[in-house]
C-alpha positions in Angstrom: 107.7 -206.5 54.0 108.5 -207.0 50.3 111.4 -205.3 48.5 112.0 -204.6 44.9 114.7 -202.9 42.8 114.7 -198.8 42.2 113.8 -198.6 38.7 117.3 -199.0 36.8 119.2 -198.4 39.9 120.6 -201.4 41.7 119.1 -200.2 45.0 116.7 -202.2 46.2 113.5 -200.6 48.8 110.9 -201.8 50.7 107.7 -201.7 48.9 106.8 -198.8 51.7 108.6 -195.7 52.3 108.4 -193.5 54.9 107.7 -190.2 54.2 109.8 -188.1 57.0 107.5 -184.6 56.4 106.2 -185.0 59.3 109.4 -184.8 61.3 110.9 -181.4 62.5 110.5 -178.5 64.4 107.5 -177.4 64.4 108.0 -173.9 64.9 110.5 -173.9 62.2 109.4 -174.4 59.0 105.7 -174.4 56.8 104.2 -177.1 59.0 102.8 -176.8 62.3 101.7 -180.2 62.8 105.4 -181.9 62.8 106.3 -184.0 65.9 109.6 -183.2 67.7 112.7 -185.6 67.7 112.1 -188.2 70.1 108.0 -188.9 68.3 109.8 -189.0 65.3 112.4 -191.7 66.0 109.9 -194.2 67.9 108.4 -194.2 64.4 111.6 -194.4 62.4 112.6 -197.2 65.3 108.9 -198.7 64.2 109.7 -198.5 60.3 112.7 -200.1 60.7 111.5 -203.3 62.9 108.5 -203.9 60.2 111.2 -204.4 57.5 111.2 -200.5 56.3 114.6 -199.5 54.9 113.4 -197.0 52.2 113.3 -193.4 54.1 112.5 -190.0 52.5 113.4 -186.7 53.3 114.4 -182.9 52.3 116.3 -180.3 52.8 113.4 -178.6 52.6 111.1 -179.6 55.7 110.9 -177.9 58.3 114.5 -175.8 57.7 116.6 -178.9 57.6 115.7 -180.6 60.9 113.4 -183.3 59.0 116.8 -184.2 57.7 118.9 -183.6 61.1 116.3 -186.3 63.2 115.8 -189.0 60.3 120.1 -189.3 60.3 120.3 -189.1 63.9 117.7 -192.2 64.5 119.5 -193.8 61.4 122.9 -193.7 62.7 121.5 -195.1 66.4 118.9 -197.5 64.7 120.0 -199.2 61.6 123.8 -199.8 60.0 124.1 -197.0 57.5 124.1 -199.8 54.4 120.7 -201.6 55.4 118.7 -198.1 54.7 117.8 -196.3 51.6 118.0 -192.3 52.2 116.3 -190.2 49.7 116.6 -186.5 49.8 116.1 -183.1 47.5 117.1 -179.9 46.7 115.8 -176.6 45.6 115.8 -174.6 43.2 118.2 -171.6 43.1 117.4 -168.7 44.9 117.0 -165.0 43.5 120.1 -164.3 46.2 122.5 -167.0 44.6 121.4 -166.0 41.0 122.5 -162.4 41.7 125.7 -163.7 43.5 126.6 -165.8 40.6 126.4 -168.9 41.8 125.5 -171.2 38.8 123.4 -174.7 39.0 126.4 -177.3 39.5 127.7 -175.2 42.9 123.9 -174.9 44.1 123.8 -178.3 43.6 127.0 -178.9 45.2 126.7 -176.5 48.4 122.7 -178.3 48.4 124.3 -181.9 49.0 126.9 -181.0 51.6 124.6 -179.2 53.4 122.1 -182.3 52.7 124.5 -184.5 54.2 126.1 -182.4 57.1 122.3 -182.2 58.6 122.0 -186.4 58.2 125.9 -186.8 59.7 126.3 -189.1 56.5 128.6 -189.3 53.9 126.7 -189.9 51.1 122.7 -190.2 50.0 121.1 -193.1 47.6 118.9 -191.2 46.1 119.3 -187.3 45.4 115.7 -185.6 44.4 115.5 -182.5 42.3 112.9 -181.4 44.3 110.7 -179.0 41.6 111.6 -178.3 38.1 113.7 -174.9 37.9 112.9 -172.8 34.9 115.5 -170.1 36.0 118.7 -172.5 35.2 119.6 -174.0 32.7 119.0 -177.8 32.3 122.3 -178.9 31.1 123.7 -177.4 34.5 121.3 -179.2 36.7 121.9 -182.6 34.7 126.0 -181.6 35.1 125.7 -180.5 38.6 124.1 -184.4 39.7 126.3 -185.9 37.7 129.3 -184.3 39.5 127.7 -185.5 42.8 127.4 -189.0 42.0 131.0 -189.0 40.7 132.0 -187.3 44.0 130.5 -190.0 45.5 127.7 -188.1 47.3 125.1 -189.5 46.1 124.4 -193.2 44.8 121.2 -192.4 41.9 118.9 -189.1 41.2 115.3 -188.8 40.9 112.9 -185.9 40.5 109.6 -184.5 41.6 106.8 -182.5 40.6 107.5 -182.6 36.7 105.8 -183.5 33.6 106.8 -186.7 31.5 107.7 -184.5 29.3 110.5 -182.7 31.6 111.5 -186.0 32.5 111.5 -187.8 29.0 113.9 -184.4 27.9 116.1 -184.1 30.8 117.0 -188.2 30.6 117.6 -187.1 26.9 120.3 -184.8 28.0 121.9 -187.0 30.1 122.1 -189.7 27.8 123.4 -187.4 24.9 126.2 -186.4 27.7 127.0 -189.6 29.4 125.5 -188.0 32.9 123.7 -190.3 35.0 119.8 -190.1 34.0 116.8 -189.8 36.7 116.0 -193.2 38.1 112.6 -192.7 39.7 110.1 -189.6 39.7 108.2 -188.7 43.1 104.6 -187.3 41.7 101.5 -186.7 43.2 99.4 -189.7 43.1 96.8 -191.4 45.0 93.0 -192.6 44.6 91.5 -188.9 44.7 94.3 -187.6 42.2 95.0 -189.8 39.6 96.5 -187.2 37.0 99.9 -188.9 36.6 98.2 -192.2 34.8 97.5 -189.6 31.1 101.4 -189.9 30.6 103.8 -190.4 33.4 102.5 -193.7 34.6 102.8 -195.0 31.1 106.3 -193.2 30.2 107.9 -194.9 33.1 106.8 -198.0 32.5 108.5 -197.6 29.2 111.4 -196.6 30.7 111.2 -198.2 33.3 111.8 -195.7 35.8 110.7 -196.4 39.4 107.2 -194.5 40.6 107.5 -193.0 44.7 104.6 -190.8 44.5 103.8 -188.7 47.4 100.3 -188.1 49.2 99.6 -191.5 49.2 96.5 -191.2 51.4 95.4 -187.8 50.2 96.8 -186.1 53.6 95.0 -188.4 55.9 91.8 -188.1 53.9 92.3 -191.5 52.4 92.3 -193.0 55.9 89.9 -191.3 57.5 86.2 -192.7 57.8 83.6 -189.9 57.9 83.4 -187.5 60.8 87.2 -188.6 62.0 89.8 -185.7 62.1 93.1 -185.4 63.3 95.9 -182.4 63.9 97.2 -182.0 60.2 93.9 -182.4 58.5 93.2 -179.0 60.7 96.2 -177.1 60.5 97.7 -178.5 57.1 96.7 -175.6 54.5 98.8 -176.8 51.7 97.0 -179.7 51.6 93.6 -178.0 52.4 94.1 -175.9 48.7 95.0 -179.3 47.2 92.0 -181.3 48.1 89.3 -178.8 49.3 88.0 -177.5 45.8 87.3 -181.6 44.9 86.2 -182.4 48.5 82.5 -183.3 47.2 83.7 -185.4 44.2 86.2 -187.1 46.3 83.9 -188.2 49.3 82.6 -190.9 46.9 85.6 -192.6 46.4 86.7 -192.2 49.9 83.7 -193.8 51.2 84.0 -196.4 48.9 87.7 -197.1 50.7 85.6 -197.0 54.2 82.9 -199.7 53.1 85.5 -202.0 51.4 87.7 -201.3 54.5 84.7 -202.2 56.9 84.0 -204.8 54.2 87.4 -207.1 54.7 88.0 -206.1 58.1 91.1 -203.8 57.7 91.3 -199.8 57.4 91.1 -197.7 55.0 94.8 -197.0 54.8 95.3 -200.7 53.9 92.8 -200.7 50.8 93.9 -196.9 49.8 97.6 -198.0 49.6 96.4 -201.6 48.5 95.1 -200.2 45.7 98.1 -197.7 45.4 100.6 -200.5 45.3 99.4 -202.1 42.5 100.3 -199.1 40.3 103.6 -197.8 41.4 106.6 -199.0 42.9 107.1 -197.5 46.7 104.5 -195.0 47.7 105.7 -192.4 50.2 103.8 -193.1 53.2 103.7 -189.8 55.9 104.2 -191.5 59.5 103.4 -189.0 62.7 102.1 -192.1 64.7 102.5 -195.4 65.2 99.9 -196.6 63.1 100.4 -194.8 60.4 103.7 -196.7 59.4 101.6 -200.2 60.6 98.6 -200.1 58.7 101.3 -199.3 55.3 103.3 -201.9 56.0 99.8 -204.6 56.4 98.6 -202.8 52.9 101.7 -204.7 51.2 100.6 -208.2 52.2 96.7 -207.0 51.5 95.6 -208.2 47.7 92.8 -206.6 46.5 90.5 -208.2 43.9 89.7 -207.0 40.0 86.2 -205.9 41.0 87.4 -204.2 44.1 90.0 -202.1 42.1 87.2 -201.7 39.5 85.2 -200.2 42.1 87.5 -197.8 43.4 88.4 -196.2 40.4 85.2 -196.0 38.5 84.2 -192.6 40.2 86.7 -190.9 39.5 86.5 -187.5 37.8 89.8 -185.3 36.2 91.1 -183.1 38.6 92.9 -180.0 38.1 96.7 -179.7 38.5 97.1 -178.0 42.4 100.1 -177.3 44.4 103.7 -177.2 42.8 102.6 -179.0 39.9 99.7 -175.8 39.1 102.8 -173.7 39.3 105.1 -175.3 37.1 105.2 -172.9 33.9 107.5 -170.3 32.8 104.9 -168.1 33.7 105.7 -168.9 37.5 109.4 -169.1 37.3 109.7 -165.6 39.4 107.0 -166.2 42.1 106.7 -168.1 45.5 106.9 -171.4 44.9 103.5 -173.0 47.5 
């Protein structure tokens, strides 16, 4: 495994990180194709043993218990300062706006409830989870701030926002002397290359430390033709992410298969390969053992000029889908997908 620093953090990740979605109960939350506690810490036992320390979570999945098994294999697993724990929050909800509850206490009842599902004391990397157009930014900039003076939480990050959002809310932070976001998790991979008109460059810049989720597309990256599996059946999130492109995208994906076949690896080597040489720590969804072992071979893989060339030069725009098609003004009172 190689490891490299957290954008402008001093926390330093494996190049892979494990995306802990996946974990949870199943019959408790969006997903239905999450594996139950003792699946989910073989694989977070796995991660660990192939040099993994960088583990990604949220309160979110699957009503918290994501959060309750990745702290529970932690704590039996690893020594609590050898592991990188990312997690986020949500927005506030039409209930705590009519109660009064402003952005810094969301924030603040978010993290303790954060940390009393992963029995720590503190996480090293808090993620605002989508960009919240019903409060007010200086109170979600305030509101981290408070929790990394608390203590609570080590660096921020964010998710699901433009560069622009970004670029304006480390503005704030810097004109306050609050801590600024130190890495952005965005939707990125070979079939959805949006984030390289602006965000790519902007953190570069900045230097601000790239985590993109999806890394293989929801499996379709990894997949040769015909294979299926559980989530690529059940998952409809990710079915109204990818199904409207599914024709454009089968070319690049069976480019991935035939240089996969080509070099004698799979195709979740050469997709995250290829992934790796754009961003800093890809979240990497685990619900098998391979899953987290053909990420961690894709770090020592080295794909050539021609070979990148290849895999890129199909690729068409795409559309903005899933939280990212919803963030506008225009959405701030709906359902969030």
């Amino acid at each position: 495994m190689q490891y490299t620093k957290l954008g402008n953090s001093d926390i330093k990740v494996s190049r892979i990180c494990m995306g802990c979605m996946g974990f949870g109960n199943s019959s408790n939350g969006q997903h239905s194709w999450t594996i139950d506690e003792e699946n989910s810490r073989a694989i977070i036992k796995r991660g660990l043993e192939l040099g993994v320390n960088f583990y990604d979570t949220a309160i979110a999945y699957q009503s918290g218990t994501s959060e309750q098994y990745v702290g529970r294999a932690l704590k039996d697993f690893a020594r609590r300062e050898d592991v990188v724990v990312a997690t986020k929050f949500l927005p506030l909800t039409p209930n705590e706006i009519g109660t009064g509850i402003n952005g810094q206490k969301h924030i603040e009842n978010m993290i303790n409830k954060s940390l009393q599902n992963l029995g720590m004391d503190y996480v090293d990397l808090y993620i605002y989870h989508m960009w919240d157009y019903n409060t007010p930014l200086y109170d979600i900039m305030e509101g981290l701030n408070n929790v990394v003076k608390a203590g609570k939480v080590r660096a921020i990050g964010i998710s699901n926002c433009f560069a622009w959002q970004l670029a304006k809310a480390n503005a704030l932070a810097e004109k306050e002397g609050f801590t600024k976001f130190v890495s952005i998790q965005g939707h990125y991979n070979l079939i959805f290359r949006e984030e390289e008109r602006e965000m790519i460059p902007y953190c570069k810049e900045e230097n601000i430390a790239l985590t993109p989720y999806s890394a293989l597309a929801g499996g379709r990256l990894s997949k040769h033709q015909g294979e299926t599996s559980k989530r690529l059946k059940e998952d409809s999130y990710a079915n109204s992410k990818y199904d409207a492109t599914k024709e454009q995208d089968e070319i690049i994906i069976s480019r991935v298969s035939e240089l996969a076949e080509k070099r004698g690896v799979t195709m979740t080597e050469i997709s995250l390969s290829w992934l790796l040489t754009k961003v800093t720590s890809p979240v990497v969804g685990a619900t098998k053992f391979h899953h987290i072992e053909g990420a961690a071979k894709a770090v020592e893989l080295v794909l050539t000029e021609k070979e990148i060339g290849y895999l890129e030069e199909a690729y068409l725009p795409h559309r903005l889908v899933g939280v990212m098609a919803q963030n506008t003004n225009s959405f701030k009172s709906e359902k969030h997908v």
